[in-house]
C-alpha positions as CSV (number, residue, x, y, z in Angstrom):
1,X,56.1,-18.0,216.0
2,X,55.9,-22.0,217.1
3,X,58.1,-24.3,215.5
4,X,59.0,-27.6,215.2
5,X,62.6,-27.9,216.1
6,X,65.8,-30.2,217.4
7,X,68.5,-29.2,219.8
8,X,70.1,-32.5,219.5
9,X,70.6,-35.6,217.0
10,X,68.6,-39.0,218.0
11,X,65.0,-40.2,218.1
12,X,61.6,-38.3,217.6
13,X,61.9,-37.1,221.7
14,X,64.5,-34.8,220.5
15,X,62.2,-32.8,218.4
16,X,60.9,-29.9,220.3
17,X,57.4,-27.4,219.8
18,X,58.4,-23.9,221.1
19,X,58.5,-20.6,220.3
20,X,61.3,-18.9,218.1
21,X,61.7,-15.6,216.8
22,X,60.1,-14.9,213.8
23,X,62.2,-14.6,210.6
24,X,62.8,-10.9,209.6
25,X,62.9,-11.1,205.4
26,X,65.5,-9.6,203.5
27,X,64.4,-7.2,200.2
28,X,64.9,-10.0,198.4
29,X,62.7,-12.3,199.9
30,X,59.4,-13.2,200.5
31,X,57.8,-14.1,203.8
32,X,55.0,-16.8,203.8
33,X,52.6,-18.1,205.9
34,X,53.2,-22.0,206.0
35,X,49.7,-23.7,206.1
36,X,51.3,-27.4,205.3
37,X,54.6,-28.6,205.4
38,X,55.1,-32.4,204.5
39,X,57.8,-34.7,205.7
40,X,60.1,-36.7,203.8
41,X,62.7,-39.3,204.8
42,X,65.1,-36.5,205.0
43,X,63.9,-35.3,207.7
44,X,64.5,-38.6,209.8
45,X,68.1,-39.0,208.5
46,X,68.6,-34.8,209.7
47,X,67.2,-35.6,213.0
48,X,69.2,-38.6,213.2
49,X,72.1,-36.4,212.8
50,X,74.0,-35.6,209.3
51,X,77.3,-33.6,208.9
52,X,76.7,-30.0,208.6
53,X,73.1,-29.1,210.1
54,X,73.4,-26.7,212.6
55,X,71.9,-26.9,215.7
56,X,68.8,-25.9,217.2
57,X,67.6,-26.8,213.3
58,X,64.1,-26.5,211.5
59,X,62.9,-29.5,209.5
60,X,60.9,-29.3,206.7
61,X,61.4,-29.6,202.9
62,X,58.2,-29.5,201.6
63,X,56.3,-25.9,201.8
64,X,52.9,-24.9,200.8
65,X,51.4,-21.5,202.0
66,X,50.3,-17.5,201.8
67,X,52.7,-14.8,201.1
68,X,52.0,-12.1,203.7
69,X,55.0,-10.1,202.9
70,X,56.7,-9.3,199.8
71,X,60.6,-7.3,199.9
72,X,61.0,-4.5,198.8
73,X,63.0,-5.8,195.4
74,X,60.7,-8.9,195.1
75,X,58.3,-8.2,192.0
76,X,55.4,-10.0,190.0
77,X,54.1,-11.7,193.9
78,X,51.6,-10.2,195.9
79,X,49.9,-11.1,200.0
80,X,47.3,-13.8,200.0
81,X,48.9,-15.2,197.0
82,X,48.8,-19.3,197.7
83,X,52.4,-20.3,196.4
84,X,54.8,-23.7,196.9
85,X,58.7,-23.2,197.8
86,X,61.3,-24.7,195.8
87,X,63.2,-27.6,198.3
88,X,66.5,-25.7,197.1
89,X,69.1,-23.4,198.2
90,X,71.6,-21.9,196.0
91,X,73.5,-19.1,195.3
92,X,71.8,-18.2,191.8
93,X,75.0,-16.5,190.6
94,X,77.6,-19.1,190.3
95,X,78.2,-20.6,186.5
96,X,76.4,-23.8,187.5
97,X,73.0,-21.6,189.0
98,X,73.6,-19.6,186.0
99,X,73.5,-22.8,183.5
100,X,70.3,-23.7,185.3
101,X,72.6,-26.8,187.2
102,X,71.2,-24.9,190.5
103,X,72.4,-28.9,192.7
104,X,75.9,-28.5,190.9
105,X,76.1,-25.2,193.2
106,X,78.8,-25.5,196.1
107,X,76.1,-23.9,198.4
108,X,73.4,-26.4,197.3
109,X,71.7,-28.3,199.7
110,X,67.8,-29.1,200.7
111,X,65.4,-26.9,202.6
112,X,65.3,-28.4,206.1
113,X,68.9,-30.0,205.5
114,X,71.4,-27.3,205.7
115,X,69.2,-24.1,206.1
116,X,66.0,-23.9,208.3
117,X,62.9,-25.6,206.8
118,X,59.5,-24.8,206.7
119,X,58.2,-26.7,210.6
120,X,57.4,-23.3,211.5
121,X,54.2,-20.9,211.3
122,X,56.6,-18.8,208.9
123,X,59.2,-18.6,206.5
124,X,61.2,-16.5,204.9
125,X,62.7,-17.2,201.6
126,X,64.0,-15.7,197.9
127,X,61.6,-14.9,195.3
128,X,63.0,-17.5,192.7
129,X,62.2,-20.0,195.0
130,X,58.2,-18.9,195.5
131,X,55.7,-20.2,192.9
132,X,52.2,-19.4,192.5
133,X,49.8,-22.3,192.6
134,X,46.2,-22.6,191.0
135,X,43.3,-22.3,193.8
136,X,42.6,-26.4,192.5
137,X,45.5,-27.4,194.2
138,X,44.6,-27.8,197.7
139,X,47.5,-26.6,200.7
140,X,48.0,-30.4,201.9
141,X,47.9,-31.8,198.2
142,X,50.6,-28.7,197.2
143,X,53.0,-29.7,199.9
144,X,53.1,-33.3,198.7
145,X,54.4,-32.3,195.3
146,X,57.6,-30.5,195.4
147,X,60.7,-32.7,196.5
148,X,59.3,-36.1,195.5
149,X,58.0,-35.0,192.3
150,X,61.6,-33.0,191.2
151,X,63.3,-36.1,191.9
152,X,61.0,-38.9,190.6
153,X,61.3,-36.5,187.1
154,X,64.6,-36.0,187.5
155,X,65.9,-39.4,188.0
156,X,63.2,-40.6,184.8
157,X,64.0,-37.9,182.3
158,X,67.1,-35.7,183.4
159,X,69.4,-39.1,184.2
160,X,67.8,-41.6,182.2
161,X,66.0,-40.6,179.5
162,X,62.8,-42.7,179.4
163,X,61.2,-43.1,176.4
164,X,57.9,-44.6,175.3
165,X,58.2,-48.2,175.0
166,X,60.7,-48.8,177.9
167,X,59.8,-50.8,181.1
168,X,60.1,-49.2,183.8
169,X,60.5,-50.7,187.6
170,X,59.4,-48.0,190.4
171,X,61.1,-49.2,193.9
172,X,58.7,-48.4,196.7
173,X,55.3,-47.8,195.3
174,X,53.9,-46.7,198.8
175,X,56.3,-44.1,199.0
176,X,56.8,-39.9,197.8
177,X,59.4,-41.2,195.2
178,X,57.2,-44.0,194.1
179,X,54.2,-42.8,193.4
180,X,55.7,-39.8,191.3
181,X,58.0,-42.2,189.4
182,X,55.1,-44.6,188.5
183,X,52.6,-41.4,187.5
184,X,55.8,-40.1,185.5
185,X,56.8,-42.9,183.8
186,X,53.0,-43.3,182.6
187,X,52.9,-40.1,181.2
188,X,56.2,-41.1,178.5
189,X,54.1,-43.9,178.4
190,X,55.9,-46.6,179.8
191,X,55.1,-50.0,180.9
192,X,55.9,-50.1,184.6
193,X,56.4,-53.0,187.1
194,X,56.3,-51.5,190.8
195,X,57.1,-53.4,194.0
196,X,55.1,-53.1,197.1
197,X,54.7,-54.8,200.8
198,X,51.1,-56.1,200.9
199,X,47.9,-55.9,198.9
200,X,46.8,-53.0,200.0
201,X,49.9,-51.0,198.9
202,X,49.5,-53.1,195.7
203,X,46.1,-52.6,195.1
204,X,46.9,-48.8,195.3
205,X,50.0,-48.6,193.2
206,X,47.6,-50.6,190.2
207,X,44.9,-47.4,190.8
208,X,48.0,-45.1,190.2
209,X,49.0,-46.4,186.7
210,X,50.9,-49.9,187.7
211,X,50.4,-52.4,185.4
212,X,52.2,-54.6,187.1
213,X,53.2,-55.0,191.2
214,X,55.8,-57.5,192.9
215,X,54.9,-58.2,196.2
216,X,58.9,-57.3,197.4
217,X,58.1,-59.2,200.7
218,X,57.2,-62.2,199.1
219,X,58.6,-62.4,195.7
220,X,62.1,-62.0,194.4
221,X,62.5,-59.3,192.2
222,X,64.3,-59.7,189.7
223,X,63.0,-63.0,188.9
224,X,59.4,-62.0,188.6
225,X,60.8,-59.0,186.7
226,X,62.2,-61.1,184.0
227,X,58.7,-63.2,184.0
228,X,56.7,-60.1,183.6
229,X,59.0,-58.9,180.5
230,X,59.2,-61.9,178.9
231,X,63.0,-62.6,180.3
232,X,64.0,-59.2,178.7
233,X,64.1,-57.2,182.2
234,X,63.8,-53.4,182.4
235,X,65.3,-50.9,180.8
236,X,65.1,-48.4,183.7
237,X,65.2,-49.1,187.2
238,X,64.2,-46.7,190.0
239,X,65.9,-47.3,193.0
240,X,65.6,-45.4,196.3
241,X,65.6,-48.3,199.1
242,X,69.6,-49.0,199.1
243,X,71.0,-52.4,200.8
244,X,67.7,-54.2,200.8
245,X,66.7,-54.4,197.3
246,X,70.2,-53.3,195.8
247,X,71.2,-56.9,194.2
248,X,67.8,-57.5,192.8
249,X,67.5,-54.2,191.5
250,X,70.7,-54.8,189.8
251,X,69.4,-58.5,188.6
252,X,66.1,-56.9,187.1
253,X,67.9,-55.1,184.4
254,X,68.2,-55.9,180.8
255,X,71.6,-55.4,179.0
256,X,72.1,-52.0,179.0
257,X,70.1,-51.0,181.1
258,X,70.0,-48.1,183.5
259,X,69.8,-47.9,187.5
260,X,68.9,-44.3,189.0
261,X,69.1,-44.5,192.6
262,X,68.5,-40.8,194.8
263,X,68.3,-42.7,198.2
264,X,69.5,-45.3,200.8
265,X,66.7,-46.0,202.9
266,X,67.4,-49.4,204.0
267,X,71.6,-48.7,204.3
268,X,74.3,-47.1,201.6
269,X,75.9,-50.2,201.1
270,X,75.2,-51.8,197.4
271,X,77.7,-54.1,196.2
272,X,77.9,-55.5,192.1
273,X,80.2,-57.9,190.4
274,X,82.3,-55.5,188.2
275,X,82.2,-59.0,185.6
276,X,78.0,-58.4,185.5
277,X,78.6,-54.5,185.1
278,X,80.6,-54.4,182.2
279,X,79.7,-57.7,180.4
280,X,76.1,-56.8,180.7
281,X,77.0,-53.3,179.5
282,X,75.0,-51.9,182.6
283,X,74.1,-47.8,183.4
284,X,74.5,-47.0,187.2
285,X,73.3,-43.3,188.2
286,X,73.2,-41.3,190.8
287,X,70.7,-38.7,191.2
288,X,70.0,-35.9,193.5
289,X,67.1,-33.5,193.6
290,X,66.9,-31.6,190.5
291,X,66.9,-28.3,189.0
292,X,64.7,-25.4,189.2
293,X,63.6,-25.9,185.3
294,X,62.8,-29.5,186.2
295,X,60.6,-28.5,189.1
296,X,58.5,-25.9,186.8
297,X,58.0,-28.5,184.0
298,X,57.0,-31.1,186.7
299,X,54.4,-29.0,187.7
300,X,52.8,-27.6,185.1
301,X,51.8,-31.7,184.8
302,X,50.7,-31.8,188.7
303,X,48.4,-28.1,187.7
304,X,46.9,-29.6,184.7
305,X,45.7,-32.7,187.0
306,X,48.2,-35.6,184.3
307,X,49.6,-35.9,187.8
308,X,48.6,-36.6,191.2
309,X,50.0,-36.1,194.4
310,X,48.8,-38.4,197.3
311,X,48.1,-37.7,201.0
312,X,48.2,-40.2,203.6
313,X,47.4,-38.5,206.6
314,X,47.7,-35.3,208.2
315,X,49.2,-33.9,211.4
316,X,48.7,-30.6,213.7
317,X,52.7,-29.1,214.3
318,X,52.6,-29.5,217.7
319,X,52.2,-33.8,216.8
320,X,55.7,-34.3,215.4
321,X,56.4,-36.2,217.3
322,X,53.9,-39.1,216.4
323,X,54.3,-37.9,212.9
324,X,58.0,-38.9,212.7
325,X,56.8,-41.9,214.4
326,X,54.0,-43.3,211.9
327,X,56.4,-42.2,209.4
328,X,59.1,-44.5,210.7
329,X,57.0,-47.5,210.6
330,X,56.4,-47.2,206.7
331,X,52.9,-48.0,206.7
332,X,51.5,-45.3,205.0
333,X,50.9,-44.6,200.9
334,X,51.4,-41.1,200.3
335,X,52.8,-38.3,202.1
336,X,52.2,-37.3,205.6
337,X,51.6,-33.4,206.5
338,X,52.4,-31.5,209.2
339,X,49.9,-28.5,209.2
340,X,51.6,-25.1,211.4
């Protein structure tokens, strides 16, 4: 089969189109014909090079496809069946898998981070991780859903427990995270204030459900935060940029409020006055992924059309390359997909 593939850590020349051998499914598993894969950040920060990814290494989180062949102990799926993969890998047997805490497991970690991902013209994966999707849901529109959406209602409902009434401010409208959060939060039926880099973003994160957008180029925060709220601030903030909007993330909070970050886009570093912490009683969270129950409740939401996933632009495999590049210059809203 062709793949997309690195041999080697560093810029989108590493990544490679070639043939590989195609994946051989255990009886377990279930073998699927990819038809869109769509990138996320992670797969920048892999190719960049990140501590356990074997090399050569297949990117790819996001998977959306045809089962073509089903193991010998795999039951309930059947060929030409249009299904998504679950981003996850996990043992399913430990007591954290077991409790349904599948990113507690100690062999966790992301499709197309420390296992082969789903660049490729096949994949081979378990059967807990394959699920059927309605023929509405087009291939490019199915890939766009699974790793942004899990975390978006992970970080909203599984870390800090949004409620109707509660403002919300979504980090990033243009991006995966961002447009899930803001569609998410809507559906608890929050108020939410999202932050985006020119009008055009801005005018699109309003279409999605904003009710309010901070131009984050132009405007501070936290101080239009606190004008918007009536100098109350937000009760939830979604945070996925890192260094760059850290301190007025932190700022835009009320007392007692809560900050869920899952990423570090702009740099890990974010530094707080321990005095503004504890006086101002403040949550700080970290979030990662989320479990398998989480995904399944997400998308019975994205099935019954309360939530929509976005696509940017699209991409033939053997373009990568210029893929990873357009997505490297953050200009799009929505998710861009690689199609095998």
């Amino acid at each position: 089969m062709k793949a997309a593939l690195i041999r080697g850590f560093g810029g989108p020349e590493v990544l490679r189109y070639e043939d590989v051998p195609d994946p051989k499914p255990r009886p377990d598993q279930v073998l699927i014909r990819v038809r869109a894969c769509a990138l996320n950040h992670l797969d920048l920060w892999v190719r960049h090079g990140l501590p356990g990814v074997k090399l050569p290494h297949i990117l790819g989180s996001d998977v959306a496809g045809e089962v073509i062949e089903i193991g010998e102990l795999v039951t309930g799926l059947r060929p030409a069946q249009r299904v998504i993969v679950a981003p996850l890998h996990f043992c399913n047997h430990c007591e954290p898998c077991v409790a349904g805490r599948q990113t507690m497991c100690r062999e966790f970690t992301v499709l197309g981070n420390g296992v082969d991902g789903g660049d490729c013209e096949l994949i081979a994966v378990p059967q807990v991780n394959v699920i059927p999707i309605p023929d509405s849901l087009g291939f490019h529109e199915a890939a766009s859903v699974p790793l942004v959406f899990l975390t978006a209602f992970h970080m909203l409902t599984g870390r800090a427990a949004v409620r109707p009434g509660h403002t919300v401010l979504v980090l990033g409208a243009n991006s995966g995270v961002g447009i899930a959060a803001i569609q998410i939060a809507k559906l608890f039926q929050a108020t939410v204030i999202a932050t985006a880099g020119d009008e055009r973003k801005m005018q699109r994160a309003r279409e999605l459900g904003a009710d309010y957008v901070i131009d984050h180029y132009r405007q501070k925060i936290g101080d239009e935060v606190r004008k918007i709220s009536n100098k109350a601030g937000a009760d939830i903030v979604i945070e996925h940029v890192g260094a760059a909007t850290w301190d007025e993330s932190c700022k835009a909070l009320k007392p007692g409020g809560t900050l869920v970050t899952c990423g570090a886009t702009t740099g890990p570093e974010g530094k707080i006055d321990l005095r503004f912490l504890f006086s101002r009683q403040l949550n700080l969270l970290g979030s990662y992924m989320g479990t398998m129950g989480e995904l399944h409740e997400v998308l019975k939401h994205v099935f019954s059309g309360k939530l929509r996933p976005v696509v940017d632009r699209t991409f033939p495999l053997s373009e990568i390359r210029a893929a990873h590049e357009y997505l490297e210059k953050s200009q799009m809203f929505g998710k861009v997909v690689l199609n095998p």
